[in-house]
MIDOSE-1310 file (N, C-alpha, C; in nm, 2 decimals, decimal comma, always signed):
residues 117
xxxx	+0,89/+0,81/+1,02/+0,84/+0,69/+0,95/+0,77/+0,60/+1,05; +0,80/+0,60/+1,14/+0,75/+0,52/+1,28/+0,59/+0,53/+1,26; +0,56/+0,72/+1,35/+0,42/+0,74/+1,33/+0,36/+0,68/+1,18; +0,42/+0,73/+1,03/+0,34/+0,66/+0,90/+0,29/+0,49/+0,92
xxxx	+0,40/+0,41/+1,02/+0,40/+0,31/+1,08/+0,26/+0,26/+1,13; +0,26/+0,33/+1,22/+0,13/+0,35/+1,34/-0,04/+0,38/+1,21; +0,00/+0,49/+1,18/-0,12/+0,50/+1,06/-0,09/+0,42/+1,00; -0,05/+0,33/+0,93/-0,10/+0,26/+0,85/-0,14/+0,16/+0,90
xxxx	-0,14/+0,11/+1,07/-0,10/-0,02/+1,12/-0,29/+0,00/+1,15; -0,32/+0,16/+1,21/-0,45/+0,16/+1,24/-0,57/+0,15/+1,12; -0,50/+0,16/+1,00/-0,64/+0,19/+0,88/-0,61/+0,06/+0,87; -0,58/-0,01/+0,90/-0,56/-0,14/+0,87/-0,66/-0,25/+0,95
xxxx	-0,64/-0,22/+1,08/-0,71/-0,22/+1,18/-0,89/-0,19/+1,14; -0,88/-0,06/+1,07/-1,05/-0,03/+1,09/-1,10/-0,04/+0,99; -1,00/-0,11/+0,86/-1,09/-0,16/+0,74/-1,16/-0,30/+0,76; -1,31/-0,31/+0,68/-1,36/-0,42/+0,67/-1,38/-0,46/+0,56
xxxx	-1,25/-0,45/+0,43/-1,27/-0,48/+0,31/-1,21/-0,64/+0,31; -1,11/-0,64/+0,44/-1,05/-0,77/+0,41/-1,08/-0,86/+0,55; -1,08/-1,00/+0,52/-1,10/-1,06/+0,66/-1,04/-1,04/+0,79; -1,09/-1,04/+0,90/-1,03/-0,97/+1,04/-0,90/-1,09/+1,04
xxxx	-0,90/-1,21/+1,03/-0,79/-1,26/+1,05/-0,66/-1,20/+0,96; -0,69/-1,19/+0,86/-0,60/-1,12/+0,75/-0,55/-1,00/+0,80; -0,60/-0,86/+0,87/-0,60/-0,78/+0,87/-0,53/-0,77/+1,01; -0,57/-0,87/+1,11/-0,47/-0,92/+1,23/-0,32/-0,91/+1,18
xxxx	-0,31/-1,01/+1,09/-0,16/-1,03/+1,07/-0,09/-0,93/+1,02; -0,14/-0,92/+0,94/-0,11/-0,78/+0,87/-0,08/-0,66/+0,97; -0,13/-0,61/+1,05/-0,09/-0,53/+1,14/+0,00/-0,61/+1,29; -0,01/-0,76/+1,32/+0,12/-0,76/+1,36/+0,26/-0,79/+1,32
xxxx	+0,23/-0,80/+1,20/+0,35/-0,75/+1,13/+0,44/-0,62/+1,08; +0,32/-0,50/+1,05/+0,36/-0,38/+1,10/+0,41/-0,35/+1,26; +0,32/-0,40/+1,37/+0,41/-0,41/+1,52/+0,58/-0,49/+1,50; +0,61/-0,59/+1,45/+0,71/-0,67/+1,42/+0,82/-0,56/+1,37
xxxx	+0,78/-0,50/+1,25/+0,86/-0,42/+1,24/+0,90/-0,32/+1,28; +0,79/-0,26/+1,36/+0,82/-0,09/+1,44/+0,92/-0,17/+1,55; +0,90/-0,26/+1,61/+0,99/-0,35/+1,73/+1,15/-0,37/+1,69; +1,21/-0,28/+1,61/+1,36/-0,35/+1,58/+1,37/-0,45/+1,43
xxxx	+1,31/-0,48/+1,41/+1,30/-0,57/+1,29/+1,42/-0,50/+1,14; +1,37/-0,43/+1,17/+1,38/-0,36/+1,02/+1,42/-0,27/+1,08; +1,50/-0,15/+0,98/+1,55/+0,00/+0,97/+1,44/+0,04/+0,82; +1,39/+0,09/+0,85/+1,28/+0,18/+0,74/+1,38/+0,31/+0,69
xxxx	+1,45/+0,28/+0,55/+1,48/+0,37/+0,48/+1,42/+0,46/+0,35; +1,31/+0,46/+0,37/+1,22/+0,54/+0,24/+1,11/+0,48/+0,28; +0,98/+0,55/+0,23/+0,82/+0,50/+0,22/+0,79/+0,60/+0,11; +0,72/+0,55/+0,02/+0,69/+0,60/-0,10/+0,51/+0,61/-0,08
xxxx	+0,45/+0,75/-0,12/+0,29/+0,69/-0,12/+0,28/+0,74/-0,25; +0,16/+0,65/-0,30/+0,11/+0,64/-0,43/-0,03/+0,64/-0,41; -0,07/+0,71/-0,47/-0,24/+0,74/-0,51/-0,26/+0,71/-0,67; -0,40/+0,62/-0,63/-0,43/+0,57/-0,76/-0,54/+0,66/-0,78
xxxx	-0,57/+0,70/-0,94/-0,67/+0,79/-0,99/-0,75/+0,72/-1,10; -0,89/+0,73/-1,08/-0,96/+0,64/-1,19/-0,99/+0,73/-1,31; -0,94/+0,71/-1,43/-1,03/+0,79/-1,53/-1,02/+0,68/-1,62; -1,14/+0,68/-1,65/-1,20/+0,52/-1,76/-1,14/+0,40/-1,72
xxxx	-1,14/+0,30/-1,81/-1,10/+0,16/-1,76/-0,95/+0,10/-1,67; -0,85/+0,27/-1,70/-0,73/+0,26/-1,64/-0,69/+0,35/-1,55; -0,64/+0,26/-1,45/-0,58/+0,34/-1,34/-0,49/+0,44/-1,34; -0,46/+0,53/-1,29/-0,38/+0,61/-1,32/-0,31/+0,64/-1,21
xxxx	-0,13/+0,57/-1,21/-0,08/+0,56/-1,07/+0,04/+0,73/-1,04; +0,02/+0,81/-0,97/+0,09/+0,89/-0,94/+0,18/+0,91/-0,77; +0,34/+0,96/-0,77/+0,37/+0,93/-0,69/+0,33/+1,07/-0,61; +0,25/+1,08/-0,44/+0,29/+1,19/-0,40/+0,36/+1,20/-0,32
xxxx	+0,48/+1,32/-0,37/+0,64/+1,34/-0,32/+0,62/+1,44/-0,20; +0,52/+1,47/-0,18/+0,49/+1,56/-0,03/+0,45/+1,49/+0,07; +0,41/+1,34/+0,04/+0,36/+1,22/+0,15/+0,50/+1,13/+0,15; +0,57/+1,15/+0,09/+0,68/+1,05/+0,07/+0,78/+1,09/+0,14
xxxx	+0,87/+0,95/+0,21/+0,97/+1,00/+0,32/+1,09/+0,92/+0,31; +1,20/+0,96/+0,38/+1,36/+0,91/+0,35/+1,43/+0,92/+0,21; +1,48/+0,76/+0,18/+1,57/+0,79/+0,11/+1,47/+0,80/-0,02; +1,32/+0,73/-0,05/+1,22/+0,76/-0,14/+1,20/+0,89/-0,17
xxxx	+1,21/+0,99/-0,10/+1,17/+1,11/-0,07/+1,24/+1,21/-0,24; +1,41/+1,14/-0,22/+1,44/+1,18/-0,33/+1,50/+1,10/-0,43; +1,44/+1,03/-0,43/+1,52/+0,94/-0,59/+1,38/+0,87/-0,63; +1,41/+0,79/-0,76/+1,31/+0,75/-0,82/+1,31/+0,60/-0,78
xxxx	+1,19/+0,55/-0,82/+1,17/+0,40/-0,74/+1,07/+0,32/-0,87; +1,07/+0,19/-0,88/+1,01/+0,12/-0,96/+0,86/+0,10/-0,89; +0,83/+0,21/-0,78/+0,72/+0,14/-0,71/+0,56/+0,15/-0,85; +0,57/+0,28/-0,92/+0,44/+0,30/-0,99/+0,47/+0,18/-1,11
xxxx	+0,57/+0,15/-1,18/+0,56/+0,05/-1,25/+0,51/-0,08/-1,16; +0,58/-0,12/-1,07/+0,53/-0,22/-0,99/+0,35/-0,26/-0,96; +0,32/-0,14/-0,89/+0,19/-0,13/-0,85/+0,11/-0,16/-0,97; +0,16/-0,11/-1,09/+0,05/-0,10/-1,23/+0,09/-0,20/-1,28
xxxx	+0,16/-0,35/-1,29/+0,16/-0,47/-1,26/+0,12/-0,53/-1,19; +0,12/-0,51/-1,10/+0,03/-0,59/-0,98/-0,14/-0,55/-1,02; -0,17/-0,46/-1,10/-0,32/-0,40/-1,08/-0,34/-0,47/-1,20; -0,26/-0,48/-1,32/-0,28/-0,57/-1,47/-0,36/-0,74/-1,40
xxxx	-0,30/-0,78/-1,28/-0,29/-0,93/-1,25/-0,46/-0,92/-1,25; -0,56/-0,84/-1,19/-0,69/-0,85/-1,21/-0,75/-0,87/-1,32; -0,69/-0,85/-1,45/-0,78/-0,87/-1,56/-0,81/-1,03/-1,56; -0,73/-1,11/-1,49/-0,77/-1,29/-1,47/-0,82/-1,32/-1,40
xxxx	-0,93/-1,23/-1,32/-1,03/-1,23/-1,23/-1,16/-1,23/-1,28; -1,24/-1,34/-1,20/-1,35/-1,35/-1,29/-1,44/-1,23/-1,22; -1,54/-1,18/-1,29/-1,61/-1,07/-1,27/-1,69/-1,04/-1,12; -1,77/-1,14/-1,06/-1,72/-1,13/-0,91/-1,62/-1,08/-0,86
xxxx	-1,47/-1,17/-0,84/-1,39/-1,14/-0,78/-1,34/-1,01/-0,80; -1,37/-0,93/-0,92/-1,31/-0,80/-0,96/-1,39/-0,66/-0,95; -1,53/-0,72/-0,93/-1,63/-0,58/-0,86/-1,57/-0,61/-0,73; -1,49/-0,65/-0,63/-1,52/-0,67/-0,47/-1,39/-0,60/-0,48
xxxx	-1,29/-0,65/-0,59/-1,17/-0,57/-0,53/-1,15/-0,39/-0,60; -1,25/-0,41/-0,67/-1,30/-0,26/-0,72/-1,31/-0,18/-0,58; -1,44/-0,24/-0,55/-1,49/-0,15/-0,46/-1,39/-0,15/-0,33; -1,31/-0,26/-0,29/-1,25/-0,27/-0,13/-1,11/-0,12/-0,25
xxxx	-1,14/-0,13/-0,29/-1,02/+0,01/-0,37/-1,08/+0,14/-0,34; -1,21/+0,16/-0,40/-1,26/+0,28/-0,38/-1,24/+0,32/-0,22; -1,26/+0,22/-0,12/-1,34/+0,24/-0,04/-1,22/+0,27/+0,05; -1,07/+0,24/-0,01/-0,97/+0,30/+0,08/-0,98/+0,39/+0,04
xxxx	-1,07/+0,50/-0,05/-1,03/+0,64/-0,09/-0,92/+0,62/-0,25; -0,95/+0,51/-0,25/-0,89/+0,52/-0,40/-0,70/+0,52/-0,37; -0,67/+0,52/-0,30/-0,52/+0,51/-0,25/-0,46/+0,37/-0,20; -0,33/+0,35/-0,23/-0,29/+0,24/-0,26/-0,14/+0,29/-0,16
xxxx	-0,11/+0,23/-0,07/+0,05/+0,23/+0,00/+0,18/+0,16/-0,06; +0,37/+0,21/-0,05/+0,41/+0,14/-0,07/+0,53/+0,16/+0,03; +0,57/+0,10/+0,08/+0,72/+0,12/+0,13/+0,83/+0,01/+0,11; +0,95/+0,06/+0,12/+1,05/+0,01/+0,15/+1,15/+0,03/+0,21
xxxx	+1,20/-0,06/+0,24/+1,29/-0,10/+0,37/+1,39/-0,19/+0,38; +1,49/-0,14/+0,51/+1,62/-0,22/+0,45/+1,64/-0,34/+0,56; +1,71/-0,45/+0,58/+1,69/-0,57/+0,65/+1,80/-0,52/+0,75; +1,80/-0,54/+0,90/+1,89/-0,54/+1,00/+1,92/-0,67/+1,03
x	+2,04/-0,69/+1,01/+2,08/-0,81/+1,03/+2,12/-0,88/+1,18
């Protein structure tokens, strides 16, 4: 899970869909965690697929790791909530986050993790 860590800390790194300051934090908070913070018990990946006006969220169980790997997770209902929240975007704001979508390849990340106290 570490390395998935590392990849995700670097696409993060080399997108320019979101602001560099944004995209800073964002990856030292992935460093934060690979440092002890957390125990990473599952990462779930989810790929989003466009056909017509609706997304189509599937989990893939060959990318997915730990305790995600085998049980089920509320992550594709979640994500497809969170993707409903754009329809209260005015039409600007919702071609930009169209396209910053495409442009990850149409794939969307999820993990979870358990707190070290």
């Amino acid at each position: 899970m570490c390395e998935r860590l590392h990849q995700a800390s670097d696409e993060i790194r080399g997108s320019d869909c979101v602001a560099r300051d944004l995209r800073d934090e964002a990856a030292a908070f992935l460093g934060w965690l690979e440092h002890g913070h957390m125990t990473m018990l599952g990462y779930e990946y989810l790929r989003v697929e466009h056909s017509g006006s609706a997304p189509i969220i599937v989990v893939d169980e060959s990318a997915s790791l730990g305790l995600l790997r085998h049980r089920n997770s509320r992550g594709v209902e979640d994500l497809r909530a969170d993707l409903n929240i754009v329809v209260d975007l005015d039409d600007a704001d919702l071609r930009n986050l169209r396209m910053a979508v495409r442009a990850r390849n149409n794939t969307l990340r999820r993990g979870a993790c358990g707190r070290v106290a």
